[in-house]
ROLOKE-903760 format. One record per residue (C-alpha): residue number from 1; residue in three letters; chain; x, y, z. Coordinates in pm, whole numbers, plus 50000, padded with zeros to 5 digits. Layout:
BEGIN
(atom NUM, 'ALA', 'A', (X, Y, Z))
...
***
This chain:
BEGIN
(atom 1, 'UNK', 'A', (59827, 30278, 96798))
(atom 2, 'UNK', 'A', (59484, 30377, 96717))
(atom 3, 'UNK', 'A', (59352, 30316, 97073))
(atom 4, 'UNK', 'A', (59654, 30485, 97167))
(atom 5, 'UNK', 'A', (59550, 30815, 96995))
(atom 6, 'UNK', 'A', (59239, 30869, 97056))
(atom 7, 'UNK', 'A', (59292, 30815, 97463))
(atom 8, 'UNK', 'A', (59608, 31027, 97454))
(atom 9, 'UNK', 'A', (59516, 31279, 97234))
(atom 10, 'UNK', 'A', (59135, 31308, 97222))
(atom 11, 'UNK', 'A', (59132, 31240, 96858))
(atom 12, 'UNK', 'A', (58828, 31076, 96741))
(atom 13, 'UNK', 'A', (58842, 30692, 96593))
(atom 14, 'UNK', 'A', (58769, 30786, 96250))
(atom 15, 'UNK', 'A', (59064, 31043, 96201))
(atom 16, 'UNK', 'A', (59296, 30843, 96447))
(atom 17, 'UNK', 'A', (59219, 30545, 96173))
(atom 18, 'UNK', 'A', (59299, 30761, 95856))
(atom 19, 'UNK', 'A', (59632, 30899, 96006))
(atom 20, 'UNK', 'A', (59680, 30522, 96078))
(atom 21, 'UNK', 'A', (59596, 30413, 95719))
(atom 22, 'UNK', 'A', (59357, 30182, 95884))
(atom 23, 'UNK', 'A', (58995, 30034, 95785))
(atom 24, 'UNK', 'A', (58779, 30174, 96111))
(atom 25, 'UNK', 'A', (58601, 29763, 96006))
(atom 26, 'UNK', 'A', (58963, 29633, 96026))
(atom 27, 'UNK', 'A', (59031, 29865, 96340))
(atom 28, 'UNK', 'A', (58687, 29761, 96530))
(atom 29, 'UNK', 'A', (58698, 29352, 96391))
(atom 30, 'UNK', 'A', (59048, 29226, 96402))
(atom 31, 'UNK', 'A', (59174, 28895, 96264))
(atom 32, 'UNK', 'A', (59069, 28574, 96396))
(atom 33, 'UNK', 'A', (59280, 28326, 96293))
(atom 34, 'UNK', 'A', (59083, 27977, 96205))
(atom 35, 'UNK', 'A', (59070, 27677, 96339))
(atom 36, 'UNK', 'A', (59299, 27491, 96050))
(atom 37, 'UNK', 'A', (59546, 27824, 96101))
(atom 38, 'UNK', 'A', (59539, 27729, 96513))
(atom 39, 'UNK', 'A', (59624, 27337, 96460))
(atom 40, 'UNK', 'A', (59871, 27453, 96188))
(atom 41, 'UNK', 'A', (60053, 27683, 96476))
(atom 42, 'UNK', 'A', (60037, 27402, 96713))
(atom 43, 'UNK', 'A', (60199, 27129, 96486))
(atom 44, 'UNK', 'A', (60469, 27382, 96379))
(atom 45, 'UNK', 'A', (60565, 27444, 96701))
(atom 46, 'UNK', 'A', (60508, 27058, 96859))
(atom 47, 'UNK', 'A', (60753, 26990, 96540))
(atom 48, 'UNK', 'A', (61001, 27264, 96636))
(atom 49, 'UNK', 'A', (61014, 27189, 96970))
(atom 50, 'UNK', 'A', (61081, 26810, 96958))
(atom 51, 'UNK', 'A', (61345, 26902, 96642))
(atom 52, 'UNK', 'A', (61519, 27194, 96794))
(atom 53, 'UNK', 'A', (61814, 27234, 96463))
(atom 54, 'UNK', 'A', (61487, 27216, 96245))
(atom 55, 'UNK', 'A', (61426, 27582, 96077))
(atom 56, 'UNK', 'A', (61074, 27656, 95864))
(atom 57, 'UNK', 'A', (61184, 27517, 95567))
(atom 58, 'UNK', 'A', (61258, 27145, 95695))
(atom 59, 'UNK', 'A', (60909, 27158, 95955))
(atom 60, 'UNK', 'A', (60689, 27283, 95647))
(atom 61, 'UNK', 'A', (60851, 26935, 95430))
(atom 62, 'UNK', 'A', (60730, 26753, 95760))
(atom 63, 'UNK', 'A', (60399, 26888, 95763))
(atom 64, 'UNK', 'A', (60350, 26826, 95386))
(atom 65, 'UNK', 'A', (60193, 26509, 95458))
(atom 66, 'UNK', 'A', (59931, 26622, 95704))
(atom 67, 'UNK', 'A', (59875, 26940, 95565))
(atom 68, 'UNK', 'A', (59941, 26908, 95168))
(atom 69, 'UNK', 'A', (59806, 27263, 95052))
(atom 70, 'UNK', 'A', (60008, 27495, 95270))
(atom 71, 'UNK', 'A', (60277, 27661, 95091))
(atom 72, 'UNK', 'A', (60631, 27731, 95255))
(atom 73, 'UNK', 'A', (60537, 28149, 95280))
(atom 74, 'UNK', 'A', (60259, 28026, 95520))
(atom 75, 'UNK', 'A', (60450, 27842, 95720))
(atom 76, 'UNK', 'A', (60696, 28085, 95773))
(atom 77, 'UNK', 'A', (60482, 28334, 95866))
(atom 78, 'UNK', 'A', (60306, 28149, 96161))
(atom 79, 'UNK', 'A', (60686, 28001, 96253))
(atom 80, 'UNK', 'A', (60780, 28358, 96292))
(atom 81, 'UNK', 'A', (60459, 28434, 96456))
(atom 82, 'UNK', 'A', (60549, 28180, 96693))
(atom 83, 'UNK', 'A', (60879, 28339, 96796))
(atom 84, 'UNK', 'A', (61044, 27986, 96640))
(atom 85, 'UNK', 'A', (61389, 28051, 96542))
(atom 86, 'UNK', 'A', (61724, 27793, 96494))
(atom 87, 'UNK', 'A', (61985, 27958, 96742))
(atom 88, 'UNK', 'A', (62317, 27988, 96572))
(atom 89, 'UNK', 'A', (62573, 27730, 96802))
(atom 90, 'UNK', 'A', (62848, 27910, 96933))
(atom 91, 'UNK', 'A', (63187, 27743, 96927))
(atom 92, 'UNK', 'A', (63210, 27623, 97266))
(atom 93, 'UNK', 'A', (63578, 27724, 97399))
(atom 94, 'UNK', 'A', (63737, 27410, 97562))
(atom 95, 'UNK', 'A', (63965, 27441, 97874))
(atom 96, 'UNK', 'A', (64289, 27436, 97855))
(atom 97, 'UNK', 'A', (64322, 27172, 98075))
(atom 98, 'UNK', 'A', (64425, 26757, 97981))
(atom 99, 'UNK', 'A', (64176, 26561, 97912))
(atom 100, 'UNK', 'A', (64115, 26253, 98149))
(atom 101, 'UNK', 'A', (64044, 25927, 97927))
(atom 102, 'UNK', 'A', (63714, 25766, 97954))
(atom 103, 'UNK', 'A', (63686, 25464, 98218))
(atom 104, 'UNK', 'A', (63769, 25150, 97996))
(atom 105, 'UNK', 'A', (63472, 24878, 98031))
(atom 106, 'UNK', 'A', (63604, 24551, 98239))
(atom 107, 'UNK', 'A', (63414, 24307, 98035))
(atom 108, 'UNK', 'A', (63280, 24259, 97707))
(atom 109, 'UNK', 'A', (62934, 24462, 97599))
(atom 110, 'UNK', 'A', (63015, 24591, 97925))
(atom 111, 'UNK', 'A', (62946, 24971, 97821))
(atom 112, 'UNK', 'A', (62798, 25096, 97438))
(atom 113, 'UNK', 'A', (62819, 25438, 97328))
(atom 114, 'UNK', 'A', (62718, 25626, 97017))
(atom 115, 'UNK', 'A', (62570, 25989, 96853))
(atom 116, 'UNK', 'A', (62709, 26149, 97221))
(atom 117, 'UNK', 'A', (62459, 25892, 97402))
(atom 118, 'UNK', 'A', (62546, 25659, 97618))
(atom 119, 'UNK', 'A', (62321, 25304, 97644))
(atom 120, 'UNK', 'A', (62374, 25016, 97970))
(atom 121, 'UNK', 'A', (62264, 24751, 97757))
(atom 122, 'UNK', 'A', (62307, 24575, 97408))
(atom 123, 'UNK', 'A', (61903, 24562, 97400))
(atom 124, 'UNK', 'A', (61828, 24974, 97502))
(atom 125, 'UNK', 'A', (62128, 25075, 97221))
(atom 126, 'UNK', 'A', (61976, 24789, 96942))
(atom 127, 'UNK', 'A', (61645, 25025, 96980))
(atom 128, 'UNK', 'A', (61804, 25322, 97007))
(atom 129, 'UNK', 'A', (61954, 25274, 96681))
(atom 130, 'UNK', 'A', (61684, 25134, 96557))
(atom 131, 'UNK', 'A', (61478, 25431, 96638))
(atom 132, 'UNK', 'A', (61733, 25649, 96477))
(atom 133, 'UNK', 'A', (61749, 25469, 96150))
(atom 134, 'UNK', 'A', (61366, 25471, 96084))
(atom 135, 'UNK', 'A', (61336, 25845, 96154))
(atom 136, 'UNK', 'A', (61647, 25902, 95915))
(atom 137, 'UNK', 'A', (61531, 25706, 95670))
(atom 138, 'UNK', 'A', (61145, 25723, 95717))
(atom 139, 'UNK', 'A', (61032, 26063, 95840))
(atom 140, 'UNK', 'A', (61357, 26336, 95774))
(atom 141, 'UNK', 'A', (61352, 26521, 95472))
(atom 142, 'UNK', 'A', (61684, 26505, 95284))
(atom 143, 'UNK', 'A', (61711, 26841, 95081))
(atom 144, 'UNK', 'A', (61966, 26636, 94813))
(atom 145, 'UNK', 'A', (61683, 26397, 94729))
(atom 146, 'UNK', 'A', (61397, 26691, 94707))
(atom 147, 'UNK', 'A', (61331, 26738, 95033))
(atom 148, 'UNK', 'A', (61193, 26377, 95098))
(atom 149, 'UNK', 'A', (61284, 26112, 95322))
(atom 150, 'UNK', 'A', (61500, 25865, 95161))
(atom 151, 'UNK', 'A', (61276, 25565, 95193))
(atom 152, 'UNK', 'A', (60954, 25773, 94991))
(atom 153, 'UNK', 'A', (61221, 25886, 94701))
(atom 154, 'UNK', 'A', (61377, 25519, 94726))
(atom 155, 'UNK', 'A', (60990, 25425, 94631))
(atom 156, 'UNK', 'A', (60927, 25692, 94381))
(atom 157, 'UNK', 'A', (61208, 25577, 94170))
(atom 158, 'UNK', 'A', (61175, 25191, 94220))
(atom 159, 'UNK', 'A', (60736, 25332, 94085))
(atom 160, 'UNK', 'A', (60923, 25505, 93781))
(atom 161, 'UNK', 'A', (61145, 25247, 93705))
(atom 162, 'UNK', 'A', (60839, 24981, 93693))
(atom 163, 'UNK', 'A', (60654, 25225, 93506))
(atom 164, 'UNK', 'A', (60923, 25295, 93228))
(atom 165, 'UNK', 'A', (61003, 24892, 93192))
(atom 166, 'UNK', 'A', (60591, 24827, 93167))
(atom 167, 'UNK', 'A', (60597, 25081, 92866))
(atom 168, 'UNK', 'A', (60913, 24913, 92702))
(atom 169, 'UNK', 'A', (60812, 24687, 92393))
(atom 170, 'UNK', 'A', (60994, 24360, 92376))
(atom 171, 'UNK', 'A', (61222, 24459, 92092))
(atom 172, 'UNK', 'A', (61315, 24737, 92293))
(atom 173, 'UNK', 'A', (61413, 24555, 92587))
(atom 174, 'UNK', 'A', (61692, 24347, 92394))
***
């Protein structure tokens, strides 16, 4: 804007800046975001990419780990910077037209489907699944358990429990 005014309208850089409400330091030195703040942007949008239905809130509990003393308003802000957003699903409208049944499989373990994929072997859907489970389990924050993967809360209470039993006397224990 400042630029803007004094090339248009021949104003100088000082008063283009006040009518701006702009430092003429900020105006002539702009932000340079740091190297932290660039792998920060990266691994927000490397996480939103591979986890498309994945808003700020959910990448920010992934990046907790990595990066444990960025808050959730800093994280938004560079998701937004990023252009990141989930994109609402539209109700897809089906045809009106009969559905035709699926081909039914000849032999056993013939064809194995699941989670709208389809496998060609027992082997390729075992790891599949497998794959699945640990990211479920292992890696996806669950907002009912405080935003933590079920396997780290699953640890945290099995820790307290230990803990509280440890501190138990043995009259208290009976």
């Amino acid at each position: 804007m400042i630029a803007r005014l004094v090339q248009e309208h021949q104003l100088s850089e000082r008063r283009a800046c006040r009518l701006v409400g702009l430092s003429r330091d900020s105006y002539r030195h702009p932000p340079v975001p740091s190297v932290q703040t660039q792998a920060l942007k990266d691994k927000i949008v490397e996480i939103a990419h591979v986890r498309r239905r994945f808003g700020y809130r959910r990448v920010h509990d992934l990046l907790r780990g990595e990066y444990p003393g960025v808050n959730h308003k800093r994280t938004y802000r560079l998701y937004s910077a990023a252009n990141l957003a989930v994109r609402k699903r539209k109700k897809v409208k089906r045809p009106a037209m009969e559905r035709t049944p699926l081909n039914i499989a000849q032999r056993i373990n013939e064809v194995w489907s699941l989670n709208e994929h389809w496998f060609q072997t027992l082997h390729q859907a075992r790891t599949e699944i497998a794959n699945w489970q640990r990211d479920y389990n292992e890696v996806r924050p669950h907002s009912s358990i405080g935003r933590t993967p079920p396997a780290r809360f699953a640890e945290q209470r099995r820790r307290h429990a230990g803990d509280a039993a440890r501190h138990l006397t043995p009259t208290e224990i009976h």
